[in-house]
Every structure is written in C-alpha cells, then in structure tokens.
C-alpha positions as CSV (number, residue, x, y, z in Angstrom):
1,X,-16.6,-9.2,-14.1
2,X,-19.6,-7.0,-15.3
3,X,-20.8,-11.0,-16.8
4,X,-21.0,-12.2,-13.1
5,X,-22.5,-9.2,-11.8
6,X,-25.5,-9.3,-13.6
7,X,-26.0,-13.2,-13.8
8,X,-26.7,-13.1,-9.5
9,X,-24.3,-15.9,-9.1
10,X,-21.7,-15.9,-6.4
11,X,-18.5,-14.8,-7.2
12,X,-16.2,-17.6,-6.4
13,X,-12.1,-17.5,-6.2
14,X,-10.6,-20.6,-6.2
15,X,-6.8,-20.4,-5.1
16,X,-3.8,-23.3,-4.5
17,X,-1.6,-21.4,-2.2
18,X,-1.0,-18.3,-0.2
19,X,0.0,-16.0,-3.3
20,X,-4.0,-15.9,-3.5
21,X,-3.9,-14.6,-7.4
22,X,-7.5,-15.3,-8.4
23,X,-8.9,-13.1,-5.0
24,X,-6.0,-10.7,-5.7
25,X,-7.5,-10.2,-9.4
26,X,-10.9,-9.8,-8.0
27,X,-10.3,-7.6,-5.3
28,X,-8.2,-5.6,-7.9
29,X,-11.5,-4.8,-9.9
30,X,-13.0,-3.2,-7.2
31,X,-15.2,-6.9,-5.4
32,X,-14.6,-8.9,-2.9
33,X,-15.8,-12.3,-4.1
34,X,-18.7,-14.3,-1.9
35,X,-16.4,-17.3,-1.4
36,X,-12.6,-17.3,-1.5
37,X,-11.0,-21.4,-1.2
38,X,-7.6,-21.5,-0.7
39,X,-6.9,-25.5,-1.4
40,X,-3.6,-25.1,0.5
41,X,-5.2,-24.5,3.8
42,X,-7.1,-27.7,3.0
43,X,-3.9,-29.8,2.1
44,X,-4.6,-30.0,-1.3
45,X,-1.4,-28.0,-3.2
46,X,1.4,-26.7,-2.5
47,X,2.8,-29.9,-0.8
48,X,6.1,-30.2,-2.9
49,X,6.9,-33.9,-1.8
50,X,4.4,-34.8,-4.7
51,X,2.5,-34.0,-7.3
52,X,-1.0,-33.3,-7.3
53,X,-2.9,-36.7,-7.9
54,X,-6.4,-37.1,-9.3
55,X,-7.8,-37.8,-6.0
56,X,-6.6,-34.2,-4.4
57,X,-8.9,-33.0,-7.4
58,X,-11.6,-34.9,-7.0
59,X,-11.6,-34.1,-3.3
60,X,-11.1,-30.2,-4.6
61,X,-14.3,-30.4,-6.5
62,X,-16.3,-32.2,-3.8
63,X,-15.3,-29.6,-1.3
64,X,-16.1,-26.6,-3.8
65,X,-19.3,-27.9,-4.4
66,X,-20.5,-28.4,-0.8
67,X,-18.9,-24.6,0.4
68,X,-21.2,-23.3,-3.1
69,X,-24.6,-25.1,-2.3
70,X,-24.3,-23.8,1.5
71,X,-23.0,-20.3,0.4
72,X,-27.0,-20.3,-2.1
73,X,-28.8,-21.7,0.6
74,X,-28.1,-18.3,2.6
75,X,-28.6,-16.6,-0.3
C-alpha cells in the first residue's frame, strides 16, 4: 500500500461479486480506494449458468479503462 501511496496513482479495487474482497482488503489497511468496480453489478461474473468467456474480459478491461481515464481527468 505505502507503493501506491507515494506513486499518486488512483487506488483501484477491482471486484467480481458482492463478497467485495479486494475493497475489503483496502479498507482494512486503513484507505478507501478512489475507484471501487464490482463486475457483477455490470453482468460480468457471478452468473453461474456459464463460465466467464473471453469477451466478458475484454468488455471488463474496456470498461476499467474508461471509469480510470475519467476518474485522472478530475484528478
């Protein structure tokens, strides 16, 4: 954590369901991170009729990417 504090990048968790473990870690060391995703409130994971194709991650990633380069501009 004390890497990402002094790089002044956003601190980003990136969850698949409603356990939230990666904002849960953070939030455990005392941050809040500037972005939290959960991909299952975007219909990505935790859908157990199938498994998780290349397509929900390249949808993932595109969707990461966009919430990131807004989350700078109002840096």
């Amino acid at each position: 954590m004390e890497i990402v504090e002094q790089s002044g990048q956003p601190l980003v968790a990136l969850d698949g369901c409603v356990l939230s473990c990666c904002k849960d870690y953070i939030n455990q060391r005392g941050r809040e991170p500037d972005l939290s995703i959960r991909f299952d409130k975007l219909g990505l994971m935790g859908r157990g009729e199938r498994a998780f194709l290349p397509e929900d991650g390249r949808k993932a990633l595109s969707i990461t990417k966009n919430l990131i380069a807004k989350l700078n501009r109002f840096a």
